[in-house]
C-alpha positions in Angstrom: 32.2 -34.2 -3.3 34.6 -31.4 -3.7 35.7 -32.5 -6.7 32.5 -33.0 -8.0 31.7 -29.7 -7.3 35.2 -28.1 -9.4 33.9 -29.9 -12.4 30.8 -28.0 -12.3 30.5 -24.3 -14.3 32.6 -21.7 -12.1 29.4 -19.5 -11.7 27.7 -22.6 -9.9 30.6 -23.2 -8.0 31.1 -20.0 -6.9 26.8 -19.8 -5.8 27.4 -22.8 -3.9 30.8 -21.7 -1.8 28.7 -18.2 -1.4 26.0 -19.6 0.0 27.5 -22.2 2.2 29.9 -19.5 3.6 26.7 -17.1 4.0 25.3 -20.6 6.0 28.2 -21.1 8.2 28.5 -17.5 9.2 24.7 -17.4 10.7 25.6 -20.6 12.3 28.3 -18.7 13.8 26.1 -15.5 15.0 23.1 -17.8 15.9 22.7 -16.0 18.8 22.2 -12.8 17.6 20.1 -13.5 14.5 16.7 -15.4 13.3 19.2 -18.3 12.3 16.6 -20.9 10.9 15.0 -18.5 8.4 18.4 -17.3 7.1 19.6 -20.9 6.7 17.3 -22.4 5.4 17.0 -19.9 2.8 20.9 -20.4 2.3 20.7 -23.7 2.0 17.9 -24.4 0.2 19.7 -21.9 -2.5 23.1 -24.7 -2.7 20.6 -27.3 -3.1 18.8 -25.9 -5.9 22.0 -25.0 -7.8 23.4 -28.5 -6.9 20.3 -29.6 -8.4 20.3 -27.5 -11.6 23.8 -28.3 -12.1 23.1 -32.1 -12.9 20.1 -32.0 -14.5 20.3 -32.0 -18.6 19.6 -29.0 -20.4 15.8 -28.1 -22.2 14.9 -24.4 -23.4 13.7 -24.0 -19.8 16.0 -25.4 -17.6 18.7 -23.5 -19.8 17.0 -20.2 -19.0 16.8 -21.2 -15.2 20.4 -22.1 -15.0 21.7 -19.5 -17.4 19.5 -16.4 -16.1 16.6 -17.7 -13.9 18.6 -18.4 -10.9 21.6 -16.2 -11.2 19.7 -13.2 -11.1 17.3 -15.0 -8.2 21.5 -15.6 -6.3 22.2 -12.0 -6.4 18.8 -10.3 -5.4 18.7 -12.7 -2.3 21.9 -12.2 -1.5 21.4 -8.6 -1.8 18.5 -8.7 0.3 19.9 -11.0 3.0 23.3 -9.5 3.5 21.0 -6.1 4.1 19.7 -8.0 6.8 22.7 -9.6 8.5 24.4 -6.6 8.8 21.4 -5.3 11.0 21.6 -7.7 13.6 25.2 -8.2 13.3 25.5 -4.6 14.6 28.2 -3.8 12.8 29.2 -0.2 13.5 28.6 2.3 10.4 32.2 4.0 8.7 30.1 6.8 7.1 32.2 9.1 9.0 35.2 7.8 8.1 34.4 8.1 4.6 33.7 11.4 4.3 37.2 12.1 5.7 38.4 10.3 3.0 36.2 12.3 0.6 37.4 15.5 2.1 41.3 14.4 2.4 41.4 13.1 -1.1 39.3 16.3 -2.9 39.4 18.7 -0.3 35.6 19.0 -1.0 32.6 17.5 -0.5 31.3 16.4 -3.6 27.3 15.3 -3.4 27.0 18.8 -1.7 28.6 20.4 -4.6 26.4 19.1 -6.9 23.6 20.1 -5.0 24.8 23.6 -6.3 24.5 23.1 -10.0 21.5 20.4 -9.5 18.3 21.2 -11.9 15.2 18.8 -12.9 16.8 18.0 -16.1 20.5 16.9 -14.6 18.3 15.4 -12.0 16.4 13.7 -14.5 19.3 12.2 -16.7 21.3 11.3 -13.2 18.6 9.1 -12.2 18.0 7.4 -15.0 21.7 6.7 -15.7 21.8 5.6 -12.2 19.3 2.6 -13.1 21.4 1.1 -16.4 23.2 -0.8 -13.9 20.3 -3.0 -13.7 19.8 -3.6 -17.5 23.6 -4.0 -18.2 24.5 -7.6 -16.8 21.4 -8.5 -19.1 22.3 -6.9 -22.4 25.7 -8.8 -22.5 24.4 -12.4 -21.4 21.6 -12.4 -23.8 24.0 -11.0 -26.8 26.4 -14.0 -25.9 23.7 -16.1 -25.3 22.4 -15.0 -28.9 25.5 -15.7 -30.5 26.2 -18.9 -29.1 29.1 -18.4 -27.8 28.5 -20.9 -24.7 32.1 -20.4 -23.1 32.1 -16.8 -23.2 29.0 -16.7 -21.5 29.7 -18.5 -18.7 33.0 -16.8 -18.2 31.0 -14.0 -18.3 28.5 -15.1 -15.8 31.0 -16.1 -14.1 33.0 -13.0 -12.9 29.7 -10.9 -13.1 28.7 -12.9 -9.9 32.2 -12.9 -8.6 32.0 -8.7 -9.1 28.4 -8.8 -7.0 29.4 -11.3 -4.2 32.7 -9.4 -3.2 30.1 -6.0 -3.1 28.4 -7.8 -0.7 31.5 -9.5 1.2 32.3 -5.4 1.5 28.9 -4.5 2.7 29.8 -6.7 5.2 33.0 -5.6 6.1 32.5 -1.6 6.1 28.9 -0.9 6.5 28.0 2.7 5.3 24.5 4.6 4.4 25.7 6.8 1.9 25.3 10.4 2.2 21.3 10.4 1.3 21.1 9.1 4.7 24.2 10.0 6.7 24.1 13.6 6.1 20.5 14.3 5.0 20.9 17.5 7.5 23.5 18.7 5.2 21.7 19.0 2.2 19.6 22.5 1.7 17.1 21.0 -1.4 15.9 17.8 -2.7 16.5 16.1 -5.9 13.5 17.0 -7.9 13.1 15.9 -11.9 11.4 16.4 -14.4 9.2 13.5 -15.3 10.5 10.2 -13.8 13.1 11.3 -11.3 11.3 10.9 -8.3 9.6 8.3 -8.8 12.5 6.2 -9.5 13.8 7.4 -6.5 11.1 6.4 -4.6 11.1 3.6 -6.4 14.4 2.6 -5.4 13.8 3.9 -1.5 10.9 1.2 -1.2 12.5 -1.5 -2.8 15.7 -1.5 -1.4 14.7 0.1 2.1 17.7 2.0 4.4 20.6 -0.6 4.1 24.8 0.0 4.4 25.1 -1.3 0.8 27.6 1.9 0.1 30.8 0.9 0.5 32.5 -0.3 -2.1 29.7 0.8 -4.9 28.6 -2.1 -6.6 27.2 0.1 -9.3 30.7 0.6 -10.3 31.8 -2.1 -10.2 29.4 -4.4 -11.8 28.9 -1.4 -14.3 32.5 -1.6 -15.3 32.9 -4.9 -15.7 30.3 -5.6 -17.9 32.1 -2.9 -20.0 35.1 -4.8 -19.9 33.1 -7.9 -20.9 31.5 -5.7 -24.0 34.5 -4.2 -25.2 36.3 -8.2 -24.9 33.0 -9.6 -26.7 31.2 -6.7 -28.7 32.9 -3.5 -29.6 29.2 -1.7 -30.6 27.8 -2.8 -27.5 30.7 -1.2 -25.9 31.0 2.1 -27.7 26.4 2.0 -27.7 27.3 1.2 -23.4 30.5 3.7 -22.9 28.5 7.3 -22.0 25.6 5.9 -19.9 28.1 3.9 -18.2 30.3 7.3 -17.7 27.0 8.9 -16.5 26.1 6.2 -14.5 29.4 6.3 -12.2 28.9 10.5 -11.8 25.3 9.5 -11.0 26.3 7.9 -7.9 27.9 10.4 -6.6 25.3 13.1 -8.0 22.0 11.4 -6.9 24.0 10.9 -3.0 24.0 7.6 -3.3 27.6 7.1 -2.5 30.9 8.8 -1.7 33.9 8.8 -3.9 35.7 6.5 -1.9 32.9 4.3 -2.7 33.6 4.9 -6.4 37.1 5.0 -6.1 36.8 1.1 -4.2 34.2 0.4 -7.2 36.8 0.4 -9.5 39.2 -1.5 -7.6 36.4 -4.0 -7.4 35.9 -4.6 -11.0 39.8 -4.8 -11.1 40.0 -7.9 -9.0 37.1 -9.1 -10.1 37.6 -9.1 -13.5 41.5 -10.5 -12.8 40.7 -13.0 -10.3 37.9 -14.0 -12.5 39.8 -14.8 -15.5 42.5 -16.2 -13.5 40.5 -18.5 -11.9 37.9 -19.2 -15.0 41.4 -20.2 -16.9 42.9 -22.5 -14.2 39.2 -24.0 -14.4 39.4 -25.1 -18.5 42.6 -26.5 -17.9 41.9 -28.7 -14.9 38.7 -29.4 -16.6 40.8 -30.7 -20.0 43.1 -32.7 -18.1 40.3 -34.4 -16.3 38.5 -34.8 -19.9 42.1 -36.4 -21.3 42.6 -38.4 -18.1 38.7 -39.6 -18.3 40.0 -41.1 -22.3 42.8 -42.9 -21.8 41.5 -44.6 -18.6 
């Protein structure tokens, strides 16, 4: 069975150890949690992808396997891991990390801003804060485009790897952010200019209150789609480079997250993208030995 599963794409693998893991740790707090809605939904997501995985390739199921589910992996992730960490009652390091802010800058930086905040800053920050969603999506479909089938999965694959260790951290160091841990602290709101606010709120409804700070995923998944673009496409790189910039000062701007959480962004798309090409490597030449074996027996 295990083996089975190595020969399968690393993304798929990687879904399937996720969501097993994500199963086995609700078994473990059963106690404290609704544990049969939370795995069965875990479950039901390795079967699927089990399921996907062996099934041969149309137009359809290519879209399904290649963006379908992947994105459908990550946004119930997202969600779930919001939840856990609710009734796990983990204890909130928002304190801590404004220490960190303050030791490392000797400022806070979120109330800075506030001081040189206007609608039209306010306008661009937002915005540039929501690229992260379109970015994963611009470089799949351009490799996807291009047929270049490998790259895409490798691609695929340490994207996911980049999102999964966010939410392994979510986990770990649960933090609000300063919109919500310091809201006191803040004299005015962030008001645009045309579509500020309501991407805010927006983003408030969707999302709800969750610790999702710590490290910030926007960072990290931001960056190493970069990477991937400047590997794969150096227009789509130097066309991605400024709202990218924008996008990390956003965070920080719009009081989404501390610097730490930046900071431990970057650091995220580090390992990710070296443990992702590490592994994705190791992968193709297992998988070519198992070919060469598969020949000469």
């Amino acid at each position: 069975m295990i083996g089975e599963i190595f020969k399968l794409q690393p993304a798929f693998q990687l879904n399937i150890i996720f969501f097993v893991g994500m199963s086995i740790l609700v078994l473990i707090f059963s106690d404290r949690l609704p544990f049969l809605n939370f795995f069965m939904i875990y479950i039901s997501m390795v079967l699927f992808q089990i399921f996907l995985s062996k099934m041969p390739e149309n137009s359809i199921l290519s879209f399904i396997k290649k963006i379908g589910f992947p994105v459908l992996s990550v946004l119930i992730a997202f969600d779930t891991v919001g939840e856990l960490i609710h009734y796990l009652n983990l204890k909130d390091i928002d304190l801590v990390l404004l220490e960190m802010d303050y030791l490392i800058l000797g400022f806070y930086p979120y109330i800075y801003f506030e001081k040189i905040a206007n609608p039209f800053l306010t306008e661009l920050m937002q915005i540039s804060y929501c690229v992260y969603y379109f970015l994963p999506f611009v470089i799949g479909v351009y490799l996807i485009k291009n047929e270049k089938k490998q790259e895409f999965y490798r691609a695929l694959f340490i994207v996911l790897l980049c999102y999964y260790l966010s939410y392994i951290g979510y986990m770990l160091f649960p933090a609000l952010g300063p919109r919500y841990s310091i809201a006191h602290m803040f004299q005015t709101e962030l008001n645009g200019l045309l579509l500020a606010n309501k991407i805010n709120e927006f983003l408030n409804y969707l999302e709800g209150i969750k610790r999702d700070a710590f490290p910030s995923g926007h960072v990290g998944v931001s960056l190493v789609v970069l990477f991937l673009m400047l590997k794969y496409s150096k227009k789509l790189f130097w066309f991605s480079l400024i709202p990218v910039l924008l996008l990390i000062v956003s965070t920080v701007y719009c009081r989404y997250h501390y610097f730490v959480d930046v900071l431990a962004g970057i650091i995220l798309a580090v390992v990710s993208l070296v443990a992702g090409n590490l592994y994705y490597n190791f992968w193709l030449t297992k998988n070519e030995t198992f070919k060469l074996e598969k020949r000469e027996n």
